[in-house]
C-alpha positions in Angstrom: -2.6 -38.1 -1.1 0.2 -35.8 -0.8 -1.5 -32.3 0.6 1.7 -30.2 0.1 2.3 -31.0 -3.6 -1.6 -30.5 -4.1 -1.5 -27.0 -2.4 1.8 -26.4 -4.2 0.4 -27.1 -7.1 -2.3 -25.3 -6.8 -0.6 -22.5 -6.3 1.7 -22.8 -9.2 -1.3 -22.3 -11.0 -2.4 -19.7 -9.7 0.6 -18.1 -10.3 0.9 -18.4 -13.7 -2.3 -17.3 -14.5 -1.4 -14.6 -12.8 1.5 -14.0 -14.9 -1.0 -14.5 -18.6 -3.1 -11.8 -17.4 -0.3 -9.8 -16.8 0.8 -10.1 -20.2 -3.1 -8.5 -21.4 -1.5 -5.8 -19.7 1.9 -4.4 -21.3 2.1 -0.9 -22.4 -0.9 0.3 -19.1 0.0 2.1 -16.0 -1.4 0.9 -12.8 -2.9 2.5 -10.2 -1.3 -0.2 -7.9 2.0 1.1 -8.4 1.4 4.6 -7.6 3.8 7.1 -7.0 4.2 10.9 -7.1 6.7 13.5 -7.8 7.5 16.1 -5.1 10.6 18.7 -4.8 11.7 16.9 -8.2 11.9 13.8 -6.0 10.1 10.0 -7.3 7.7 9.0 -3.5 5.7 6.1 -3.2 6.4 3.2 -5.9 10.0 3.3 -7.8 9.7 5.0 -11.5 11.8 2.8 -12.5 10.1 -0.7 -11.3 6.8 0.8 -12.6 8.1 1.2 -15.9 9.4 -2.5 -16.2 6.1 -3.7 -14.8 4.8 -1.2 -18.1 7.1 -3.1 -20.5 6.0 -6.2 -19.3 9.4 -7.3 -17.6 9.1 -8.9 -14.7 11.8 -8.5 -12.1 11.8 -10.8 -9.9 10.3 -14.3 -8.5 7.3 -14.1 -5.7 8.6 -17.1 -3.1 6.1 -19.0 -2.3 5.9 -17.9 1.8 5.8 -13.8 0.0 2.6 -15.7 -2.0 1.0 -17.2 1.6 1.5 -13.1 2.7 -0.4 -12.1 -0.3 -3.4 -14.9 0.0 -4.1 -13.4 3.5 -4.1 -9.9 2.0 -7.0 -11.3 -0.2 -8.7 -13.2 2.3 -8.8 -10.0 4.7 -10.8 -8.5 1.3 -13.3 -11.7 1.7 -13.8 -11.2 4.8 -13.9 -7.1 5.0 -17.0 -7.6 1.9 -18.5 -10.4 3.7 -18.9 -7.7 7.1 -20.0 -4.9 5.4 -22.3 -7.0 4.3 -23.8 -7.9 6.9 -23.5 -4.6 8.5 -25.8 -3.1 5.9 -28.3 -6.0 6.2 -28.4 -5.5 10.1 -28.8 -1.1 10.0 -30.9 -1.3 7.0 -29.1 1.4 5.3 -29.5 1.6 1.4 -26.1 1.0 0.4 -24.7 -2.1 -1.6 -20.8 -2.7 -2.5 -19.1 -3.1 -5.7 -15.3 -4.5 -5.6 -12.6 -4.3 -7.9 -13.7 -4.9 -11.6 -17.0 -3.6 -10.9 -15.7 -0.2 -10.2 -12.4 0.4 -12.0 -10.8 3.4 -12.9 -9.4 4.5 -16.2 -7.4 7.7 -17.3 -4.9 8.5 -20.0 -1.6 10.6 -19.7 -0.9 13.7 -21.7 0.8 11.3 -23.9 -2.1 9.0 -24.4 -1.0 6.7 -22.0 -3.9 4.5 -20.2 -3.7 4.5 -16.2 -6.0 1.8 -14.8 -7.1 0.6 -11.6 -9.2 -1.2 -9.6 -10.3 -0.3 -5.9 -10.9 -3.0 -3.0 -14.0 -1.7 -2.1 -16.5 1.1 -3.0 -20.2 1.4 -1.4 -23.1 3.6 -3.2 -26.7 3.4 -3.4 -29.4 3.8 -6.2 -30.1 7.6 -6.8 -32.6 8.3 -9.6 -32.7 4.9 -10.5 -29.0 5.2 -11.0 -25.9 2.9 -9.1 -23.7 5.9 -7.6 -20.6 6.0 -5.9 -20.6 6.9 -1.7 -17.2 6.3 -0.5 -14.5 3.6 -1.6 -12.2 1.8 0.8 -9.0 0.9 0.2 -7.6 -2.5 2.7 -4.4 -3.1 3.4 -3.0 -6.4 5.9 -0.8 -5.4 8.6 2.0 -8.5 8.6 4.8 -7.1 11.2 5.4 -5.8 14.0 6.2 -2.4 13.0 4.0 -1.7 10.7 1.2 -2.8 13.0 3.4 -0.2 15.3 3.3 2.3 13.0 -0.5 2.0 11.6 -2.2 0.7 14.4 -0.4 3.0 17.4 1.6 5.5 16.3 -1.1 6.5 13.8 0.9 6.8 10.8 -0.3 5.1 7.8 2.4 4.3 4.9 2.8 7.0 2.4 2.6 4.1 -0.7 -1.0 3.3 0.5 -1.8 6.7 0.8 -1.2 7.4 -2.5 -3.0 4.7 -3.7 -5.6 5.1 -2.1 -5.7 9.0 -2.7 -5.5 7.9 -6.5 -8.5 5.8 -6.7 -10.6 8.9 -4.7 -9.3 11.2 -6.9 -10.2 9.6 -10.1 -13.8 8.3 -8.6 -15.2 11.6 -7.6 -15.9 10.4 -3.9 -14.1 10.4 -0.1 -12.0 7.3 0.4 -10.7 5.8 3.4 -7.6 3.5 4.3 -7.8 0.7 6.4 -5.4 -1.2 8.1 -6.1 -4.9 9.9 -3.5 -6.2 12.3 -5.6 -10.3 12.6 -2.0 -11.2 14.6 -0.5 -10.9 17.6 3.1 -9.9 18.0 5.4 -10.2 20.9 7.7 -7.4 21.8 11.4 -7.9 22.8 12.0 -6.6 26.4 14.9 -4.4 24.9 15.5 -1.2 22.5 12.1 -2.2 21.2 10.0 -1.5 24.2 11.9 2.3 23.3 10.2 2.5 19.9 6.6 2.6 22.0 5.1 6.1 23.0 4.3 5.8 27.1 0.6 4.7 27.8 -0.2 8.0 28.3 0.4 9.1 25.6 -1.1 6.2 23.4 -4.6 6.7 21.6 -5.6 3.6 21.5 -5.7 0.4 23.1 -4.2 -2.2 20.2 -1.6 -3.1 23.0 -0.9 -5.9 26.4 0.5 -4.1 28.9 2.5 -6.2 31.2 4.7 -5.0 34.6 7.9 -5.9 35.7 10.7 -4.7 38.1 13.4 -2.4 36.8 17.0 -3.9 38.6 18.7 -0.8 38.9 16.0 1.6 40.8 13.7 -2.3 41.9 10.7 0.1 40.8 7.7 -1.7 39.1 7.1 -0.8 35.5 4.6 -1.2 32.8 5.9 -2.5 29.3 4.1 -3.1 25.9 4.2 -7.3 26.2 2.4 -7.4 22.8 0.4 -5.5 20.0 -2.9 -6.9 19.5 -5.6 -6.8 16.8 -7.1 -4.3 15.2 -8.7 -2.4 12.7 -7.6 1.2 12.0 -9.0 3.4 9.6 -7.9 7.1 7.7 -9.8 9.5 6.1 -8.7 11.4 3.0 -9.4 14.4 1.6 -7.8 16.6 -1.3 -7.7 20.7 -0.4 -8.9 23.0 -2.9 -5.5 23.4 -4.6 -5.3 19.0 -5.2 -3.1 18.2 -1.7 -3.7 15.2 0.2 -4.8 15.5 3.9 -5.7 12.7 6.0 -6.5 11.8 10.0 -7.2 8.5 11.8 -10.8 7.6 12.8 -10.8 6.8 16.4 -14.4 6.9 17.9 -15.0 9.4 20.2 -11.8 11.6 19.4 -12.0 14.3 16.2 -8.4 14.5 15.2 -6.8 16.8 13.5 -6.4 16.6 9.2 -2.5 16.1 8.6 -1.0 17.7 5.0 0.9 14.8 3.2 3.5 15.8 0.1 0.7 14.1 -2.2 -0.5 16.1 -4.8 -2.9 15.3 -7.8 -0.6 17.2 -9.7 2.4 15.0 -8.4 0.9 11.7 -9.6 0.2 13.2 -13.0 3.7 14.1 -13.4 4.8 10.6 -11.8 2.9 8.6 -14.5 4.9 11.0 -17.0 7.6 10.5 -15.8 7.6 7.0 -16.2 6.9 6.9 -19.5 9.4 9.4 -20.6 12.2 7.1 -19.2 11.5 4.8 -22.5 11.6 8.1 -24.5 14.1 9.9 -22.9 16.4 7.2 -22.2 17.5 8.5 -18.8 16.6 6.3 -15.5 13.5 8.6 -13.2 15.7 9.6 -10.0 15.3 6.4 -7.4 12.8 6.8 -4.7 12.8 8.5 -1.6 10.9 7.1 1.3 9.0 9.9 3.3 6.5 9.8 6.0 3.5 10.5 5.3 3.8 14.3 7.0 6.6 14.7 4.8 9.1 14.5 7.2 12.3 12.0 5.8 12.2 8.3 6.5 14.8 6.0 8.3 15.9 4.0 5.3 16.2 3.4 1.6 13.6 1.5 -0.3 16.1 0.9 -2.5 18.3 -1.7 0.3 15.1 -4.0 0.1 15.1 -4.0 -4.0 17.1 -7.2 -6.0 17.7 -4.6 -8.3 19.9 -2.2 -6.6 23.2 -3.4 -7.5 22.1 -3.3 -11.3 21.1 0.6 -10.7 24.5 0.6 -9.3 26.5 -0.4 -12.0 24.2 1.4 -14.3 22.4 4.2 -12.9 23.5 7.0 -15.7 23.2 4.4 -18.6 19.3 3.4 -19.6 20.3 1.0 -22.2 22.9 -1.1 -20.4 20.4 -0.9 -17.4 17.9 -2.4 -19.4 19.8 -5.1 -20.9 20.9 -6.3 -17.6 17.5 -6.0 -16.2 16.2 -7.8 -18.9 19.2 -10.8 -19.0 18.3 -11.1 -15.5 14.6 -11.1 -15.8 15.6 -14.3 -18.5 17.2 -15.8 -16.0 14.4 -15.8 -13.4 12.5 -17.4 -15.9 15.0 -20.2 -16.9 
């Protein structure tokens, strides 16, 4: 028995069924790929990738070690359900959860265009005899160092996952909160990254080792993060009267203050327009820009991490030639 070429297999399957029910799919927008326009910038998810994922063209191959990454995002679901569960049992409250296809969303464009989704989690309770909506999560796997740095201590939560989960809230009616679960721990280099740590002082929570050490030029002892440890950390969202996005962590015992995000419900609209109009327009939606979720510019391009940046290269003012190259490589992916 050969258990590598049984999981491998299995996985292969997987995959690939993956793949028919994307198919179902071709011609809806998903909430998963959220985005939003702002200043006449494309934030969150790339226009461009969304549209391909509308058109059915698939872009690139998932590597098997990106696939173990995105088991464990699944498994963290299992597991979140399987608390909350419990949870509710143990307080008695009068709640029950729904996941996923039990509580999708659905809304069309201007252009008749369907926009679907479907939430991790979303608790409610029976009111008039009636199943309604409380409060959705949305869970998201922390998998580095940095964004566990980032999410879990800085207390900055990624702008993509914002916006989704700000889209789901939106179109359910109900508050919805982000959550982020670090279920590693990560070691951190004794060098320029011990710089990229606020002092403990100033730190609001504990999701770090401290360790001490002696500093060879002044032989003074000093404290240094040794490692980030687990944790879960949460965000509340709320949209203003006029349809912004504010958020702010939940830490117990502290009431921090709400934080204005360049997410607009007006934004996504025009985001899921814009994709469309790409196809009818024939003009590429400008590539993304990565802001924080403040609003404040980020320290890189999504575009460097994307196996389709030299094709935008060679053909960024040219839909049709972009398309047919994205398309002869998509064949050969498939080959």
């Amino acid at each position: 028995m050969d258990i590598e070429k049984l999981y491998a297999s299995g996985v292969e399957k997987m995959a690939k069924e993956h793949d028919e029910l994307e198919e179902t799919k071709v011609g809806t927008l998903r909430a998963g790929n959220t985005g939003a326009i702002f200043g006449g910038q494309v934030i969150g998810k790339c226009a461009r990738l969304t549209l391909l994922r509308y058109l059915g063209i698939r872009y690139e191959l998932i590597a098997d070690s990106k696939r173990l990454m995105f088991d464990a995002g699944l498994s963290n679901e299992d597991i979140w359900v399987k608390a909350l569960e419990e949870g509710i049992k143990a307080s008695g409250e009068p709640y029950t959860i729904r996941t996923e296809e039990d509580t999708p969303i659905s809304w069309k464009t201007s252009k008749g265009v369907l926009v679907t989704g479907r939430p991790d989690i979303v608790l409610g309770r029976e009111v008039d005899g009636k199943w309604t909506a409380v409060k959705g999560l949305e869970l998201k796997l922390a998998s580095s160092l940095w964004t566990c740095r980032d999410t879990g201590i800085m207390m900055e939560p990624k702008l993509m996952h914002l916006l989704q989960s700000a889209h789901y809230g939106w179109k359910l009616g109900i508050p919805f909160e982000l959550w982020y679960t670090n279920r590693a721990e990560f070691a951190v280099g004794s060098g320029w990254e011990q710089k990229t740590f606020p002092a403990e002082k100033e730190m609001l929570t504990q999701n770090v080792e401290w360790a001490e050490r002696k500093d060879k030029r002044t032989g003074k002892t000093v404290k240094y993060v040794k490692k980030v440890l687990q944790f879960r950390q949460g965000y509340e969202t709320q949209w203003s009267d006029k349809g912004q996005l504010l958020y702010r962590p939940l830490l117990e015992g502290k009431e921090l203050h709400f934080t204005t995000t360049p997410i607009t419900q007006k934004g996504i609209e025009q985001y899921y327009e814009k994709v469309v109009d790409q196809a009818e327009e024939k003009k590429l939606a400008p590539r993304p820009q990565l802001l924080k979720p403040d609003g404040a510019k980020g320290n890189y391009s999504p575009c460097d991490y994307c196996p389709l940046k030299p094709l935008c290269d060679k053909k960024e003012n040219d839909y049709d030639g972009w398309l047919a190259m994205v398309q002869a490589h998509a064949s050969g992916l498939k080959a």
